[in-house]
Every structure is written in C-alpha cells, then in structure tokens.
Steps between C-alpha positions, in 0.01 A plus 500: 500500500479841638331369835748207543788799481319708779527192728864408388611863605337528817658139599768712693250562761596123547790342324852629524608742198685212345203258480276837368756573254495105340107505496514816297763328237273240443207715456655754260628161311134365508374855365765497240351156413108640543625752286586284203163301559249834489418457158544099436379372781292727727370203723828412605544789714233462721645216569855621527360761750322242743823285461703810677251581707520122651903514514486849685257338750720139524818683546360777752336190680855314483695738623320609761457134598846396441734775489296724793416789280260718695363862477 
C-alpha cells in the first residue's frame, strides 16, 4: 500500500491536479478498507495493492492516450 501511494502522488508529473487528486481518494478509501482487513484477512491486501497498482497504470496509460496527458 505504501508503494502504490508513492506512485499515486507523483502522478502530477503526468495527470492534471484534478485526475491526481481522484486517484488519491480512491487510494485513501482502499487503505481505509486495507485497514479493516490487516488482521482478518492479510492476503487480501496484496491483492488490493496490485489491484491499484494496475488502475494507476490503466488510467496514466488512458489519459495519456486519450485525454493527451504528457510530462
């Protein structure tokens, strides 16, 4: 979780602040959620983490594609 914020928060390299500002709402919602799973189920944030990690990298890849986001 803590890698998947480091690449959310540098996204403004990229994306415009509005697009940077929705990928950290859903990543502070899906480490609220991690949170309540630390102690029930551990495995499911792994899997929550490569699951945000593949949304950062199909919405960087989509906007840059389809809304010209560039550097």
């Amino acid at each position: 979780m803590a890698a998947t914020f480091f690449l959310y928060a540098v996204s403004g390299i990229v994306a415009p602040w509005w697009a940077v500002v929705l990928l950290l709402v859903v990543w502070v919602v899906a480490f609220v959620r991690a949170c309540t799973w630390w102690s029930t189920h551990p495995r499911r944030i792994t899997v929550l983490a490569l699951a945000l990690t593949a949304l950062w990298f199909a919405v960087l890849t989509g906007g840059g594609v389809w809304l010209d986001w560039s550097a």
